[in-house]
RODO-2510 file (C-alpha; in nm, 4 decimals, decimal comma):
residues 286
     n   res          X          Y          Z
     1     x     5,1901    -2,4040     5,1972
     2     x     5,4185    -2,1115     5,1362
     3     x     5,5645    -1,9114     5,3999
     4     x     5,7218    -1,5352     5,3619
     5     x     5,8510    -1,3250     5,5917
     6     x     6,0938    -1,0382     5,6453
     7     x     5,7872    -0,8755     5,4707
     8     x     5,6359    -0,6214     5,7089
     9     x     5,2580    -0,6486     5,5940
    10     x     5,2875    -1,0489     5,5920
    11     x     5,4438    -1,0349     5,9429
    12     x     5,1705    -0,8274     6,1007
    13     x     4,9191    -1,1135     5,9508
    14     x     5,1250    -1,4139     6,1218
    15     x     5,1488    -1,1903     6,4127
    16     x     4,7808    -1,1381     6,4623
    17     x     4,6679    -1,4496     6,3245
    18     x     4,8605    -1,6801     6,4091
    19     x     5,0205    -1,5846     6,7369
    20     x     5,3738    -1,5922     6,6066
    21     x     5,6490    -1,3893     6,7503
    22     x     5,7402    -1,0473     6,6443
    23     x     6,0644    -1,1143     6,4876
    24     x     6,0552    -1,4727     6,2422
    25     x     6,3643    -1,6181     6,1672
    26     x     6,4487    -1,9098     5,9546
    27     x     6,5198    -2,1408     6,2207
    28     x     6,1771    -2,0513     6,3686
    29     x     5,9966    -2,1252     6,0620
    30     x     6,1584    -2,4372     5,9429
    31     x     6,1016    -2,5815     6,3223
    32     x     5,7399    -2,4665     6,3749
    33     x     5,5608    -2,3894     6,0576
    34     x     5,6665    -2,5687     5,7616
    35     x     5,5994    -2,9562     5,6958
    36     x     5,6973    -3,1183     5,3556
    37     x     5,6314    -2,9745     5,0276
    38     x     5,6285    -2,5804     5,1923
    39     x     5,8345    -2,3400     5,0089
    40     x     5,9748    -2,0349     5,1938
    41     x     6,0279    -1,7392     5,0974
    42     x     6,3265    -1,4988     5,2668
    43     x     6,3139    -1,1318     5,2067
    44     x     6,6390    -0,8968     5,1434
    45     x     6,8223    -0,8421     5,4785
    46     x     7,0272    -0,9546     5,6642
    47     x     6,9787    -1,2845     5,9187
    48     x     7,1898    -1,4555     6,2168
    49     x     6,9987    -1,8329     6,1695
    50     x     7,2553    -2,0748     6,3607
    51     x     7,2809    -2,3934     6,4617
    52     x     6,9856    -2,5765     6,2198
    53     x     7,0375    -2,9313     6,3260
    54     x     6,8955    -3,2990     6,1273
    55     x     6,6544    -3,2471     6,4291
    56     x     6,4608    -2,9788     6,3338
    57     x     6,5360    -2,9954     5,9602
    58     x     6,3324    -3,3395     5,9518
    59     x     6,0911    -3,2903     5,6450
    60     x     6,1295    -3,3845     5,2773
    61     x     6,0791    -3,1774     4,9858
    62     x     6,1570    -2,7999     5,1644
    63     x     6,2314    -2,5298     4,9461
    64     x     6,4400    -2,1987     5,0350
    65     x     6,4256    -1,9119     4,8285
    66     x     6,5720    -1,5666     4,9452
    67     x     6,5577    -1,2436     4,7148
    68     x     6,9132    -1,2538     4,5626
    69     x     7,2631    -1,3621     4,6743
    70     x     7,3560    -0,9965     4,7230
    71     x     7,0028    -0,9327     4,9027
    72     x     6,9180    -1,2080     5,1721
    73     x     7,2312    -1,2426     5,3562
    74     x     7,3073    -1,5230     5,6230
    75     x     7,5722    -1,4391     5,8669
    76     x     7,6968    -1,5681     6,1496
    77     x     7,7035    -1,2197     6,3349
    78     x     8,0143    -1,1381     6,5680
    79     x     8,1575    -1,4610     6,4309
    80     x     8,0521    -1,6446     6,7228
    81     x     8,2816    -1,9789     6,7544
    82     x     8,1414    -2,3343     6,7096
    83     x     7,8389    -2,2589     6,5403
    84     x     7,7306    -2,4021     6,2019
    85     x     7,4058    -2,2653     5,9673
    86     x     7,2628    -2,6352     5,8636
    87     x     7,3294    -2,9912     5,9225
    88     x     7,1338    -3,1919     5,5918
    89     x     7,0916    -3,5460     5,7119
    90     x     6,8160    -3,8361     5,6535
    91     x     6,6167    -3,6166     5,4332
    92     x     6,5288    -3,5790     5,0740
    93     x     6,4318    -3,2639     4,8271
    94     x     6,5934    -2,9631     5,0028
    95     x     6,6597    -2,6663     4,8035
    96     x     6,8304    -2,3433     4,8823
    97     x     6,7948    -2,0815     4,6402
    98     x     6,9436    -1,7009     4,6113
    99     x     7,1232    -1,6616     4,9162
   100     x     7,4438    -1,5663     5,1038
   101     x     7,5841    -1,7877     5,3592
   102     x     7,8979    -1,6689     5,5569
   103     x     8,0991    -1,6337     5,8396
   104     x     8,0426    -1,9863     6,0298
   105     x     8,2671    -2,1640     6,2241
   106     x     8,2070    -2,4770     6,2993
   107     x     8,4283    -2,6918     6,5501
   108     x     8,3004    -3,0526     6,4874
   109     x     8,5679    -3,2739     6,2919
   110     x     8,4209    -3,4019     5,9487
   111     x     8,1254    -3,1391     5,9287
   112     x     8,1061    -2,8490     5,7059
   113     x     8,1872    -2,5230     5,8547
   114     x     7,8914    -2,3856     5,7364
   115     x     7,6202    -2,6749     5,5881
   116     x     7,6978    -3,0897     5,6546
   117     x     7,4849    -3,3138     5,4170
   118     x     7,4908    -3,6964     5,5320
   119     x     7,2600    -3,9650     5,3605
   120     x     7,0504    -3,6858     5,1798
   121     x     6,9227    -3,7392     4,7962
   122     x     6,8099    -3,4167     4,5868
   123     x     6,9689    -3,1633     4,7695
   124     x     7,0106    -2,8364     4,5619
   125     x     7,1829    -2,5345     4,5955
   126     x     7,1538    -2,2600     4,3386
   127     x     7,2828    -1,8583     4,3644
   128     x     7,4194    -1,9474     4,6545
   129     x     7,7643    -1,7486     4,7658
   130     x     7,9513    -1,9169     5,0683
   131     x     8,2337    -1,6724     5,2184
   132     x     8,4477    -1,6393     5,5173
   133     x     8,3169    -1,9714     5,6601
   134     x     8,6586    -2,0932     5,8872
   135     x     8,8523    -2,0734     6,1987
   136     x     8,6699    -2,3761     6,3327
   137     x     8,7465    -2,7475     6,2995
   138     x     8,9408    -2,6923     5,9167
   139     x     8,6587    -2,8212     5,7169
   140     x     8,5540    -2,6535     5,3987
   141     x     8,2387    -2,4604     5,3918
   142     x     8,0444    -2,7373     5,2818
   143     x     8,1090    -3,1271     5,3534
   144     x     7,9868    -3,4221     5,1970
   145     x     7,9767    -3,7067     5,4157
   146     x     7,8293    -3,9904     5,2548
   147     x     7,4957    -4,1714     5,0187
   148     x     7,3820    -3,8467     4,9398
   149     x     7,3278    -3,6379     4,5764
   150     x     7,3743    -3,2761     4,5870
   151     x     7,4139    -3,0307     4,2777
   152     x     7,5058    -2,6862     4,2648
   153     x     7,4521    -2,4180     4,0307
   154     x     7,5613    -2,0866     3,9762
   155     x     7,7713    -2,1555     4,3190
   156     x     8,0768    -1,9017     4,4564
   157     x     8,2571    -2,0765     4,7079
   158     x     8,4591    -1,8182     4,7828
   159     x     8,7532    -1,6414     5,1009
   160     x     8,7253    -1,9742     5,3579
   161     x     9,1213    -1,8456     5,4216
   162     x     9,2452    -1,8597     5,7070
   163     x     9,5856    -1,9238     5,8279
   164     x     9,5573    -2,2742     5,9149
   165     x     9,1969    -2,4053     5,7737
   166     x     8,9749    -2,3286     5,5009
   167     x     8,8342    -2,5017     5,1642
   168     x     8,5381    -2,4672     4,9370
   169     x     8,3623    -2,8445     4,9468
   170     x     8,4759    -3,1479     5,0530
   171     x     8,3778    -3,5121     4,9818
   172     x     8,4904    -3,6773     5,3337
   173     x     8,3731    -3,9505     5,5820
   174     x     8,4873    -3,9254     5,9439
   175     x     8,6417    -4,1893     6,1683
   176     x     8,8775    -4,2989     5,8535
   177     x     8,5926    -4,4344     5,6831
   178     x     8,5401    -4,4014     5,2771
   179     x     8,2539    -4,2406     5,1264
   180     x     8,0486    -4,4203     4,8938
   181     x     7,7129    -4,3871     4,7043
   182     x     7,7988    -3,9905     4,6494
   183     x     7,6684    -3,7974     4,3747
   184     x     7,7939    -3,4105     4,3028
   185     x     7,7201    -3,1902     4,0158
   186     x     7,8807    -2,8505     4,0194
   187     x     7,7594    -2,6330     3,6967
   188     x     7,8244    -2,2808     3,6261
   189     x     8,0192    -2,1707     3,9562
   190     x     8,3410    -2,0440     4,0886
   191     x     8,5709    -2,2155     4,3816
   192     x     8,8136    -1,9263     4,4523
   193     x     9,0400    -1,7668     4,7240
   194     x     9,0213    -2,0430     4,9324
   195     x     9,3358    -2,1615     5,1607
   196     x     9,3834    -2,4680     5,3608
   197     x     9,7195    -2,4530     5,5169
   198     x     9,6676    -2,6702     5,8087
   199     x     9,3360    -2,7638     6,0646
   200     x     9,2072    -3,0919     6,1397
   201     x     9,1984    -3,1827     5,7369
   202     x     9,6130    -3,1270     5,6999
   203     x     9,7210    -2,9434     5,4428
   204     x     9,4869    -3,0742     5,1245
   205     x     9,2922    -2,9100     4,8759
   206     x     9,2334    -2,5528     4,9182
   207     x     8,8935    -2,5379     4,6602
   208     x     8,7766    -2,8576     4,7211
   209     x     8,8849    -3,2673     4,8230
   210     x     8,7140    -3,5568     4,6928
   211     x     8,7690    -3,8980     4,8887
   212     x     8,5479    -4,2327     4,8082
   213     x     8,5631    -4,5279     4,6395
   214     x     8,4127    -4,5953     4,2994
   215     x     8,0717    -4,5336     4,3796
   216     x     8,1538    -4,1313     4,4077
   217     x     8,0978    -3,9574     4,1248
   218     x     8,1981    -3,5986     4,0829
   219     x     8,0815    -3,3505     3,7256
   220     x     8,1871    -3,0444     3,7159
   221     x     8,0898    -2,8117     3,4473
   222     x     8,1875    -2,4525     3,3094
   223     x     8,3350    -2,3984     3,6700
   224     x     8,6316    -2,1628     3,7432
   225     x     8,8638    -2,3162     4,0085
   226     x     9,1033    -2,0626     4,0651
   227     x     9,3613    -1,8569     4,3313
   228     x     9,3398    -2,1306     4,6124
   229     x     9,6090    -2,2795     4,7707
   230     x     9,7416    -2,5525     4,9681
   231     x    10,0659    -2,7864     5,0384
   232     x     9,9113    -3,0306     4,8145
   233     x     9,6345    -2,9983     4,5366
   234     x     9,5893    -2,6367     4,5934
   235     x     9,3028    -2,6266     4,3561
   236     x     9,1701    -2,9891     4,4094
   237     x     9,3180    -3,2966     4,6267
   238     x     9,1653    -3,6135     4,5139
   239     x     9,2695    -3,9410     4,6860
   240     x     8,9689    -4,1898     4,5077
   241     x     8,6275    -4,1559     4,3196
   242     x     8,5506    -4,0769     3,9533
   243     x     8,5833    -3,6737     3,8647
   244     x     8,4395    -3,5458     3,5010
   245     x     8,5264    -3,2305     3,4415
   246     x     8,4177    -3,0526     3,1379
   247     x     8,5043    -2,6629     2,9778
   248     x     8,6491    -2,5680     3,3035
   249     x     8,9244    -2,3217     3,4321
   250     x     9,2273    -2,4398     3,6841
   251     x     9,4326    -2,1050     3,6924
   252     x     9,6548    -1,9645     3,9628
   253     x     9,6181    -2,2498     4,1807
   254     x     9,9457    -2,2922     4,4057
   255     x    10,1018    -2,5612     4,5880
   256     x    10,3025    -2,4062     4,9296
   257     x    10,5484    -2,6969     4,8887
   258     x    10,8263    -2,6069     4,6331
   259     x    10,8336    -2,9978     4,5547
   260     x    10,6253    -2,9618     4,1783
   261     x    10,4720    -3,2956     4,2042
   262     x    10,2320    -3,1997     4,4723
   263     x    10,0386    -2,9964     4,2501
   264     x     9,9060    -2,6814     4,2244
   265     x     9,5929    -2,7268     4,0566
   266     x     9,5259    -3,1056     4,0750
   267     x     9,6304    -3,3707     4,2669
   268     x     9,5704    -3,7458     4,2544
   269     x     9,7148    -3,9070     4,5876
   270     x     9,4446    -4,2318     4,5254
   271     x     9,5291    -4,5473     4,3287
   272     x     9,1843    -4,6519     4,2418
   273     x     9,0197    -4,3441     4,0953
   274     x     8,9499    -4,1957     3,7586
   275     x     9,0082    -3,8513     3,6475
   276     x     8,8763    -3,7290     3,3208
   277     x     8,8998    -3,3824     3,1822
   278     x     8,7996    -3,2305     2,8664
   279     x     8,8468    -2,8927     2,6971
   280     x     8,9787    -2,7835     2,9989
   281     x     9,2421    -2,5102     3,0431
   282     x     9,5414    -2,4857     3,3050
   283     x     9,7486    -2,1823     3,3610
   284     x    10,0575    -2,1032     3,5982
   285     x    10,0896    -2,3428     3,8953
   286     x     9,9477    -2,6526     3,7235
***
């Protein structure tokens, strides 16, 4: 089945027909009207969705599609505390396509401020922009928890800055566990003007942390990481797992700490893991 709305014809049609409310939002239509293999369709505007838990996201193969990341806008409105936009858990074959997510501020340790993905295979996000998601627990916008594959492409992670949280993506596991069975692709994208200065996570990786034993795998491709900062690994903090990196861009990355060896655009705090780059280029703050 595919679903649309935002479009004023369509809506009078689900109205009438089908006894739907006047004013669809995504939240509505992911909890009452889709089932697996439905793709939706969100039209420019701009949209409050909150707060879309494993519960009511609990089919496979779901697609999301909004008009352009510049178009179909996704904001936590009034910045209303302790609210996320999706948790991703237990299911397979999500996509979310051409949108922008921002402003969410989630207060639970270990999820995402904005989107949490926990044993969830498939899951793509492409044009997506993710801004301004912080203030909450000190998680980055998005969180990896753990067995899950996610890929992003054509991705701006971009202004989670706050004074004492922030951070793109994260690989983490809560309650001091490791992550394992991970899989992360990151093509074509930017991780940028994001600060983590303090919050739940310390003081780690402004763009992005990757945690997990040898079973995480993180690519990154033709990706810009660039003007984040943190005490330590202000581009990326990486304490185990396997990172490929390949034609990237680590520039203006800074480390608070005047100590050098905490890095300004990566740092290794593991003993187990394996960092490979190629025909990448630093500049200033390495």
């Amino acid at each position: 089945m595919l679903v649309m709305f935002g479009v004023q014809m369509l809506e009078i049609i689900l109205i009438q027909v089908l006894n739907l409310p006047l004013f669809l939002t995504l939240k509505y239509v992911i909890q009452n009207i889709v089932s697996s293999g439905d793709i939706v369709y969100v039209d420019a505007g701009t949209y409050s969705d909150k707060q879309i838990s494993e519960s009511i996201l609990n089919d496979n193969n779901i697609t999301i599609i909004g008009a352009g990341s510049s178009k179909t806008k996704i904001i936590n409105s009034g910045g209303s505390f302790g609210v996320y936009f999706m948790r991703i858990y237990n299911v397979d074959n999500i996509t979310l396509k051409n949108l922008l997510i921002q402003g969410y501020i989630n207060t639970v340790s270990y999820e995402g401020e904005a989107i949490t993905i926990n044993n969830a295979h498939n899951i793509v996000f492409e044009n997506i922009v993710f801004a301004k998601s912080n203030g909450g627990s000190g998680e980055a916008a998005v969180v990896i928890n753990d067995e899950s594959s996610v890929s992003f492409d054509k991705i701006s992670f971009v202004c989670q800055t706050q004074a004492t949280n922030g951070g793109g993506i994260d690989i983490k596991k809560g309650g001091g566990g490791t992550p394992h069975n991970v899989t992360v692709t990151i093509d074509n994208s930017m991780i940028s003007y994001n600060n983590r200065s303090g919050g739940f996570s310390g003081t780690n990786g402004g763009g992005m942390i990757i945690d997990g034993d040898a079973t995480v795998n993180v690519t990154i491709n033709n990706t810009s990481i660039s003007e984040n900062f943190a005490k330590t690994g202000g581009g990326i903090y990486m304490t185990g797992g396997v990172l490929n990196m390949n034609n990237c861009c680590i520039v203006n990355n800074t480390s608070t700490t005047t100590d050098p060896d905490f890095g300004g655009g990566i740092w290794f705090a593991g003993t187990s893991g394996l960092c490979t780059l190629t025909n990448c280029s630093f500049s200033n703050k390495l």
